[in-house]
C-alpha angles and dihedrals in degrees: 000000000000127000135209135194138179101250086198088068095061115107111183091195093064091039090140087069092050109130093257098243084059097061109069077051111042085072136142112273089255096059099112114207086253082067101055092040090058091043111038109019092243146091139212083244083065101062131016133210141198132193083225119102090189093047092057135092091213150009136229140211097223082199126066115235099252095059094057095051085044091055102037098257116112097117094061087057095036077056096047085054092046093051086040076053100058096046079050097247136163114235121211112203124177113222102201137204146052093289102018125217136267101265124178125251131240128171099240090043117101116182130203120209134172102218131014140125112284095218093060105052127114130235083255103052119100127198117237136202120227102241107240122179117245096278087180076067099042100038098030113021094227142107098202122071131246105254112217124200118247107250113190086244111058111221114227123204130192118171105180147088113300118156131194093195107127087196081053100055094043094054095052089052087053096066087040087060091043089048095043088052089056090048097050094043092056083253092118128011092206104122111263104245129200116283097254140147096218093179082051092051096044088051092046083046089050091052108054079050097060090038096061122084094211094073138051119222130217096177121167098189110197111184092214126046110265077014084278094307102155090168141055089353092170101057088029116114094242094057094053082048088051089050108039073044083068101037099039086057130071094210124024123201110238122189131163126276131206093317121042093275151058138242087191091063090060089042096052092057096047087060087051101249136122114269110224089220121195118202115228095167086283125147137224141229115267089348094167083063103029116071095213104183093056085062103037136042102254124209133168120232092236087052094053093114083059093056100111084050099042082059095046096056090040090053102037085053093067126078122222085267088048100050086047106053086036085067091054093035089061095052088044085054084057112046088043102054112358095065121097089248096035089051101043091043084048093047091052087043105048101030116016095044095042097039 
């Protein structure tokens, strides 16, 4: 499949907000492919490219969205889709942040967005993984996981901010109200989001956890997010707890952050264990591929107060063998199509080249 982009639209200075294929390939001229390959887990062999808008299959936004509407913009890109359009090209975009932005719809434009509510997605929004580097690699040098026993009670971890305070939780749907009015007035264009305390969820979903019999815990609770660590995250003390938290539990707890989704999920899978996932209306990534409830722990919003129970049948469920290859089979999930170079490759396979 080749790919093309319109070079003119690239601002280094806003490179966060680079569509994320683009990245391993919008280098210096002295970023050699093994490079790329180390750190970003593809090569130049895995895409191609052509400076052709009429040679390639599809077309991509180098921008995200929101970078166009931020700088003014939006109608250079509204005019690349409707060209794209007329040579009868796809046009991949990338829609950025926690919450996203209202963005217009066009038949031949696909986006690509981290969070969101699934119910309200169109035909032509794609969930996206957050990109995380191999952190089995980083934390534990090592490329094979770490195989844990099967114990009649699972042991569940969660290392992470969670927080009971009522005062707490009113005050974070507050500034969801105040965010969602400027939203709905045209003062904002950031996607309005559920009123929700989601520290406050994650604490009330911890707690029916420690309180069951039927499973064992292994919580870390930070009251800020990081526990408050603004610098050197990755070599600091609480980021090697949040992973051996992972890697020392057979199940961890994921629910949505500030956006309808969550980085620990992805994580959790990369170390080989069972997300807890629950479901806040979130989508997944290739969800129409991947069966995600053979490979999570699936449970329902509305069933949150079940959860110790929804893990228990889900684990009890599972022999020795099962427990065991479930934990591969979730790295190998992983690896395959959460990647930066597995998702984008499924993504080309299972939608561009069938629809």
């Amino acid at each position: 499949m080749k790919l093309y982009y319109p070079k003119s639209h690239y601002d280094n200075a806003q490179r966060g907000l680079l569509f994320p294929l683009l990245k391993p390939f919008i280098k210096g001229d002295n970023f050699t492919d093994q490079q790329r390959i180390a750190v970003y887990g593809v090569s130049k062999q895995d895409f191609e490219f052509t400076d052709t808008l009429e040679e390639a299959d599809a077309a991509i936004l180098p921008m995200a969205w929101n970078y166009y509407v931020k700088t003014a913009t939006e109608q250079r890109a509204i005019d690349f889709v409707k060209h794209c359009s007329k040579v009868k090209k796809k046009v991949l975009a990338y829609n950025a942040g926690d919450f996203g932005i209202k963005t217009p719809r066009f038949k031949n434009l696909i986006f690509f967005r981290l969070g969101g509510y699934r119910s309200q997605f169109s035909a032509h929004e794609h969930t996206l993984p957050p990109f995380i580097i191999d952190p089995l690699k980083k934390y534990f040098d090592s490329d094979r996981i770490l195989k844990r026993s099967y114990q009649n009670q699972p042991i569940i971890g969660f290392c992470g901010q969670a927080n009971a305070s009522k005062l707490h939780a009113y005050k974070e749907m507050v500034t969801t109200v105040g965010r969602n009015l400027k939203s709905r007035v045209g003062h904002s264009k950031e996607e309005p989001q559920n009123i929700i305390s989601t520290s406050f969820l994650r604490a009330s979903v911890l707690k029916k956890l420690q309180q069951s019999a039927m499973v064992k815990t292994n919580f870390i609770l930070r009251k800020k997010y990081r526990a408050g660590v603004k610098h050197n995250k990755d070599i600091h003390k609480t980021t090697l707890e949040f992973y051996n938290n992972i890697n020392q539990s057979d199940y961890i707890v994921c629910v949505r952050g500030a956006g309808n989704f969550s980085v620990r999920f992805y994580e959790t899978l990369a170390l080989g264990r069972i997300p807890v996932f629950i479901n806040t209306d979130c989508s997944l990534p290739s969800d129409e591929v991947i069966p995600w409830k053979e490979h999570v722990v699936w449970v329902e919003y509305r069933e949150r107060h079940r959860v110790a129970q929804k893990v228990t049948e889900f684990h009890q469920a599972l022999s020795e063998t099962d427990f065991i290859a479930l934990q591969q089979a979730n790295r190998n999930l992983w690896k395959a199509n959460l990647t930066l170079g597995g998702f984008f490759k499924t993504f080309f396979q299972h939608y561009l080249t069938t629809k």
